[in-house]
C-alpha positions in Angstrom: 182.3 72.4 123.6 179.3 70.9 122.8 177.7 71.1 126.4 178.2 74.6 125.7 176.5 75.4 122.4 173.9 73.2 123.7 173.1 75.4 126.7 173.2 78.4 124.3 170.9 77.1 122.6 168.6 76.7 125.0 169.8 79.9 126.7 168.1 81.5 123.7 164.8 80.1 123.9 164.7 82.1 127.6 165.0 78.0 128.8 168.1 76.9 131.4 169.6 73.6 131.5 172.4 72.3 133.7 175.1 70.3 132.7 174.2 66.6 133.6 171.1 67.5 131.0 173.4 68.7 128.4 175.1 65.5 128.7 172.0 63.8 129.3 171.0 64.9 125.6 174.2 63.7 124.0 174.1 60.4 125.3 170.7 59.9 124.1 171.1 61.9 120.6 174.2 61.6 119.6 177.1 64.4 118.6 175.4 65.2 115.1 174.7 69.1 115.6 171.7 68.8 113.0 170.3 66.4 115.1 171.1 67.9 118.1 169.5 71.1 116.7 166.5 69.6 116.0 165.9 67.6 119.0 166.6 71.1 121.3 164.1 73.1 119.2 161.6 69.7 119.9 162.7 70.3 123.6 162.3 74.1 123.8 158.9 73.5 122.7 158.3 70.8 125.0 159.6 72.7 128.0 157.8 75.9 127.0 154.4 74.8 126.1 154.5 73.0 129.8 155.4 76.6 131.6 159.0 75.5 132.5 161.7 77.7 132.5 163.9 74.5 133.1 164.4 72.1 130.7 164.8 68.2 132.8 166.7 65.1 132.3 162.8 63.8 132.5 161.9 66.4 129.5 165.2 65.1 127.6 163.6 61.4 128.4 160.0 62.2 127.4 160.6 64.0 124.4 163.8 63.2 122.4 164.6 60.1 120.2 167.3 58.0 121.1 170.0 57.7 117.4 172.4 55.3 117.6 176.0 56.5 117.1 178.9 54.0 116.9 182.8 55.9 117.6 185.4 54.6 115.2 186.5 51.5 117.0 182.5 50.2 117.4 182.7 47.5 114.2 186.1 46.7 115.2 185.1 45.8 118.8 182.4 44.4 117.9 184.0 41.4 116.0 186.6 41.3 118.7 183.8 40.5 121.1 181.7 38.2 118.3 178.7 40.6 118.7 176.3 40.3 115.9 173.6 42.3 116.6 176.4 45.2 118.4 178.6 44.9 114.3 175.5 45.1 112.2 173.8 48.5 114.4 178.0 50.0 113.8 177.7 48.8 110.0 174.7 50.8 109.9 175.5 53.5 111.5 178.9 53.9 109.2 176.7 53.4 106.0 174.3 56.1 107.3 177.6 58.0 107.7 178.2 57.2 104.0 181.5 56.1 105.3 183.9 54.7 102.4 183.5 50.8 102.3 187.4 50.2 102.0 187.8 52.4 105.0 185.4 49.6 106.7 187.5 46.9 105.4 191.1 48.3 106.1 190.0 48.9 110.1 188.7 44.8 109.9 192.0 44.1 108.3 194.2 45.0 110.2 192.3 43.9 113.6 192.6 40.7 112.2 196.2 41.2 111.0 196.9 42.6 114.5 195.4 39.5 115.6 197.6 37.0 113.8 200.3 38.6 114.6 199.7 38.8 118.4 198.3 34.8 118.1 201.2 33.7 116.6 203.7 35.7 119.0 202.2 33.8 121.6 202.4 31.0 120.2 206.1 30.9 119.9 205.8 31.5 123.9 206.1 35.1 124.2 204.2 37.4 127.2 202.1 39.4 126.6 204.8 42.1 127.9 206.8 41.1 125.5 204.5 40.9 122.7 203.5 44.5 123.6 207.1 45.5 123.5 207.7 43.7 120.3 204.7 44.9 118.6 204.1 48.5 120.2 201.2 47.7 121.0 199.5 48.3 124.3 199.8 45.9 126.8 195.8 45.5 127.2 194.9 45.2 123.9 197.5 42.5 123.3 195.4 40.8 126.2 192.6 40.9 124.2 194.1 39.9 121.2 195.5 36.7 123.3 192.1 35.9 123.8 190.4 36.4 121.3 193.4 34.4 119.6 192.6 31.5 121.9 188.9 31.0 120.7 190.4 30.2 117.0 193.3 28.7 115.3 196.2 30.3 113.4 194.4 28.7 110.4 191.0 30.3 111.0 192.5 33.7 111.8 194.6 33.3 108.0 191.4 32.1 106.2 189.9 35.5 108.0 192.2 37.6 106.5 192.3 35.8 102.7 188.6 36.3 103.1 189.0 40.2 104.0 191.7 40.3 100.9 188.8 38.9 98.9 186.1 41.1 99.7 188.4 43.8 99.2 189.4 42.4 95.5 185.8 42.3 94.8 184.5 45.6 96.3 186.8 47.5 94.3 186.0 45.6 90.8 181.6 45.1 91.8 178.8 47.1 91.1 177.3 45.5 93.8 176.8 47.4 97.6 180.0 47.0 99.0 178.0 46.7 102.1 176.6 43.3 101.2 180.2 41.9 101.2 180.8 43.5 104.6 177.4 41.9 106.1 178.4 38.7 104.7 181.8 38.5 106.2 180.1 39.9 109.5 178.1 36.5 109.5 180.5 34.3 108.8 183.2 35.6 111.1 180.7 36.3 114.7 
């Protein structure tokens, strides 16, 4: 849908743009339709002011600025993976989103929750078929779980989540930026 109003868009600044450029233009700005507005009217102007009737992957390239823009499972897979730089550009990109801070900390919760759960599954000897079955998750992410699991003890992955129950205790009663918590736990966990 979005490839669509973007060629519309364009369409009515008497410019043309194929699909691979409307893509092109996501991947590099991001889904945020002010932003998106913005960076076609930059475009148009671009294209126009050059003689093109055709606005170029090269044009989108030249001329618009890149925005990060994390999905909902970025932070998340970012701890899973123990990327620093990758959780903090997420964190960002949620606060920019003025996404609520306990919203942040349930989805680290319950990784780690799903975590334990999955570490201590296998520990009793279960597949991870059966750890799937048992848990409804799915099968791969029970794969990652297992080795994530691996790289830390059922100990570490419980002092994880008693630090998670903390922040959350002390978001809810601070004036502080919840944020700070968040950051903190980011440091100490990747």
């Amino acid at each position: 849908q979005l490839i669509g109003w973007i060629q519309r868009h364009i369409k009515h600044e008497s410019l043309e743009a194929d699909t691979d450029v409307c893509r092109m233009l996501l991947s590099q700005c991001g889904k945020d339709m002010d932003v998106l507005s913005s960076e076609i009217d930059k475009l148009c102007a671009y294209a126009l002011s050059n003689g093109k009737s055709t606005v170029t992957g090269e044009d989108v390239l030249r001329v618009c600025s890149s925005v990060f823009d994390s999905d909902a499972f970025g932070l998340t897979n970012a701890l899973l993976a123990k990327d620093r730089a990758y959780a903090f550009d997420c964190l960002l990109d949620l606060k920019r989103k003025k996404t609520e801070p306990t919203i942040v900390l349930g989805s680290i919760f319950k990784l780690f929750s799903d975590i334990l759960a999955v570490a201590n599954l296998a520990e009793e000897g279960f597949s991870q078929k059966d750890i799937s079955q048992k848990l409804k998750f799915h099968e791969y992410k029970v794969g990652l779980y297992i080795k994530y699991s691996r790289k830390s003890s059922i100990a570490e992955l419980e002092r994880i989540l008693s630090e998670c129950r903390r922040i959350d205790v002390s978001v809810k009663r601070s004036m502080l930026s919840p944020y700070t918590s968040i950051e903190k736990f980011i440091c100490t966990v990747v």
